[in-house]
N, C-alpha and C positions, 0 to 999 in steps of 0.2 A: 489435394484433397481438403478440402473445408472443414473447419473443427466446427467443431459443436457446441454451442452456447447453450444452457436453458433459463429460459427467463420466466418469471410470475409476477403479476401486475401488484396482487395484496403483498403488504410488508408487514409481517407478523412473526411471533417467535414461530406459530406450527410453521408458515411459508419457507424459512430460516431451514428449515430442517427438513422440510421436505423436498427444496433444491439439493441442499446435499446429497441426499439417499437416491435424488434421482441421477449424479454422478457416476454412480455403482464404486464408490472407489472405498473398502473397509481401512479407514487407521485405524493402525493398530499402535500397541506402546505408547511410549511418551507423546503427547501430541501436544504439539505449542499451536496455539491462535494468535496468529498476530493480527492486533487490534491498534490501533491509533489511541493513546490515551485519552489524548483532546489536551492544547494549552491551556492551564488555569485562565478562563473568562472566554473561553470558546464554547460554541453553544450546536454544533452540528454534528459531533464523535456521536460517536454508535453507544446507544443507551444499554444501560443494564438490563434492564427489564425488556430489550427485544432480544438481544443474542447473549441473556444468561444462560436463560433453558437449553440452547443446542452447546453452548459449551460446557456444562454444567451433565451433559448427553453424554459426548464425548471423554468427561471428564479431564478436558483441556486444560493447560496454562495459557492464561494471557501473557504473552511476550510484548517486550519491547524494548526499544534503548535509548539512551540519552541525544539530548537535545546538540547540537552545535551553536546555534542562534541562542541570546542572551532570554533565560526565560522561567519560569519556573520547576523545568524539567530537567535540567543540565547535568543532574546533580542523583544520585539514590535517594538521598535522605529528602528531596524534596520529590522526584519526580513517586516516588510512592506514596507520595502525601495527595497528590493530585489523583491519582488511580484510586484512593480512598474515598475522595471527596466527590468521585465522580462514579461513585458507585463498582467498580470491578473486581474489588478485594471480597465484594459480599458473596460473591457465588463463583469463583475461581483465585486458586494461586494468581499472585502476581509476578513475571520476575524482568527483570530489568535486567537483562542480559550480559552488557558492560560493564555490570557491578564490578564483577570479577575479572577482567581483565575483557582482551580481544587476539582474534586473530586473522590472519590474512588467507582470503583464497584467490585463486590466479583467474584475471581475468585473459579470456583468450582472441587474440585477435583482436585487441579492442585500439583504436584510435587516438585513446585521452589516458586509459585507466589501464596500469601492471597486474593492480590486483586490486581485491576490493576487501576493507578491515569492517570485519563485525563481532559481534558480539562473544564473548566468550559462551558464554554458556549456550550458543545456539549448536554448540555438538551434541549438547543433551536428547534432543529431538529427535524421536524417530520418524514424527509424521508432521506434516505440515497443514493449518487452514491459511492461506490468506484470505483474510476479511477486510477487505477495504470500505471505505465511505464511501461513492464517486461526488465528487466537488468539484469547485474551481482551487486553483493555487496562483498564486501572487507572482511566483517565483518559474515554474514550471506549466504551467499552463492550466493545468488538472491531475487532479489526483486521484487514482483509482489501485489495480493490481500492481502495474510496475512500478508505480513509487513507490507502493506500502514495500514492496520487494528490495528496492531499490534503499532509498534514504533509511526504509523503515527498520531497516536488519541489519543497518550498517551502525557501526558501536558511533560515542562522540565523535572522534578522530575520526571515521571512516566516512561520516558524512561533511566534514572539513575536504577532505581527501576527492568527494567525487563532487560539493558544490564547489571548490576548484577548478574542475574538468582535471584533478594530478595533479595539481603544483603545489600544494599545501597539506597536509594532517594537523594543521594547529587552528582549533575553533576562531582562536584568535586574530587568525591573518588571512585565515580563507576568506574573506567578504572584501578583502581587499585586491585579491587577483582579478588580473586580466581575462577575461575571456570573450567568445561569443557565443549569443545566446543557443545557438542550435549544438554549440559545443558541451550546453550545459546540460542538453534534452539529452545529447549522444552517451553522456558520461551514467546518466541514470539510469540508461537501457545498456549501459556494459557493465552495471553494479548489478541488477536484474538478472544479468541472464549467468554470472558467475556464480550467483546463488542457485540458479538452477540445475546448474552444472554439475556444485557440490550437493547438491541432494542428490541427482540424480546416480553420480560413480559411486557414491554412500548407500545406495536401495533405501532410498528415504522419500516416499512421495508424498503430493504436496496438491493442492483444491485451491481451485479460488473462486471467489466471491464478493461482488460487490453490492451493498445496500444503496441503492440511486437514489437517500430520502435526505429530505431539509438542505438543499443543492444551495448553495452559497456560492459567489463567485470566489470564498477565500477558502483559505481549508482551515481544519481544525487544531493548525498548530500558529492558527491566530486570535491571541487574546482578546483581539477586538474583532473579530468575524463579524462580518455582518449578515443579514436575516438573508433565507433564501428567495431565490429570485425566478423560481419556476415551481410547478408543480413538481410534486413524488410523481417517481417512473416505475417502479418495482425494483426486482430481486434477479441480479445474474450470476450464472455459476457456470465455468469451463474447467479442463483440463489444460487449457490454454490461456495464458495472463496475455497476449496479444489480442486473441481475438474475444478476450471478456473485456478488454479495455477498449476495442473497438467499437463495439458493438451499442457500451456507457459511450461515446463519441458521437455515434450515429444516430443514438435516441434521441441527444440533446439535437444534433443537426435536423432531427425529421420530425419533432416536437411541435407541434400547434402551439405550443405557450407563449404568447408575446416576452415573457422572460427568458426564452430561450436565446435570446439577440445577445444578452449580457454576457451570458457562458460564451457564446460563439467570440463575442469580443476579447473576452477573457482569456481563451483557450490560445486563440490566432493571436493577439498581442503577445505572446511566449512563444510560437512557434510549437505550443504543445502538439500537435496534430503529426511532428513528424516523430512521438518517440515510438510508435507503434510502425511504423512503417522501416526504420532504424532496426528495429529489436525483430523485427519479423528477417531484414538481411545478412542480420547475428544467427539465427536459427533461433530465435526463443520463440518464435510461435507462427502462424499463422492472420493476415490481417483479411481473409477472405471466411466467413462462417456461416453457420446455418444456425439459425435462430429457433427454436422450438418453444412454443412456449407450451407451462403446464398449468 
């Protein structure tokens, strides 16, 4: 059976909110929005003034957690300084998850990864947005639902632990392991879908959504991003991080935009194109959908 995407061309705070509602999905409780902070001197993270109003609806917290990579974020006392200066503190909580500690959930079946370490405070939550950017990444191919999922709920150590593909928890040493590259895509769709796992045995449900605006071929945990390289595609939202991140995949591939060529480079030079198809043989979703738009 085909999940169900909905997509809207305009990218606006009402659009923002009105994909949601068209979910039919009510959080309730605690509800964390996980957001991409954006690295200090990155210019493509998801602005305040579009998805303050619908968090601000919700009465959401912007989550998040520290950096691995050497950077402005690594840190609380710095990575909240950046969340300030980038506007998120003015219209929601901010909490940075790993302040407090971490812990481990069981990854199942997985090839690379035992378990995946995230953030302590992510037990606080009872209801889940993922909000991702869709971008290019450096590292991973693109970035959309399953990495915001993935890298992005995983404490310091936890994303040591899975850009390893397992062999490391120490920020310090993981950039120095072995790997290969499809081992790298495999290990962020077995962080991905442990997280879904534990929301799921928890009655904790959880939205996604991705904003396809100011597409860079780098993502926004690069200080030096550079400018986007296509046109804005709109607003997608599933109950399925598979086929929402699908769907950001096939827009760029069916795009008229002569910058569409760079993403396509970008994506396939990572071998990004198989973490959906990986996480779909996991059971986290579906890579077959039906598009609706509203």
């Amino acid at each position: 059976m085909k999940s169900k995407v909905y997509f809207i061309k305009e990218i606006t705070p009402d659009s923002l909110i009105k994909i949601y509602e068209k979910l039919g999905v009510e959080l309730k409780g605690n509800i964390g929005v996980k957001v991409s902070t954006g690295e200090k001197g990155a210019k493509g993270y998801l602005k305040a003034d579009l998805i303050g109003p619908f968090v601000k609806m919700l009465n959401g917290t912007i989550i998040e957690c520290n950096t691995a990579y050497p950077g402005a974020r690594t840190n609380y006392e710095d990575h909240i300084k950046v969340a300030e200066e980038h506007g998120f503190t003015k219209f929601a909580k901010v909490d940075i998850m790993d302040k407090d500690g971490e812990f481990k959930i069981p990854v199942k079946n997985g090839k690379h990864l035992k378990y995946d370490i995230v953030g302590e405070n992510f037990k606080n939550y009872d209801s889940i947005v993922n909000l991702a950017h869709g971008k290019g990444h450096a590292m991973g191919g693109f970035g959309a639902n399953l990495k915001n999922q993935s890298i992005g709920i995983a404490s310091r150590n936890g994303k040591a632990y899975i850009h390893s593909c397992g062999q490391s928890v120490d920020p310090d040493k993981c950039w120095s392991c072995k790997y290969e590259q499809k081992d790298f895509i495999e290990s962020m769709a077995e962080a991905a879908k442990a997280v879904s796992d534990y929301l799921k045995e928890n009655n904790k449900p959880i939205v996604y959504i991705t904003v396809m605006n100011r597409i860079s071929v780098d993502c926004d945990c690069d200080c030096n991003q550079g400018d986007p390289v296509m046109k804005d595609l709109g607003i997608i939202a599933s109950l399925d991080p598979v086929a929402n991140d699908q769907a950001f995949i096939d827009m760029i591939w069916n795009s008229t935009d002569p910058g569409h060529t760079k993403m396509m480079e970008r994506v396939d030079r990572q071998e990004g194109r198989h973490i959906t198809e990986y996480a779909e043989s996991l059971g986290l979703g579906n890579t077959e959908y039906e598009l609706i738009e509203i």
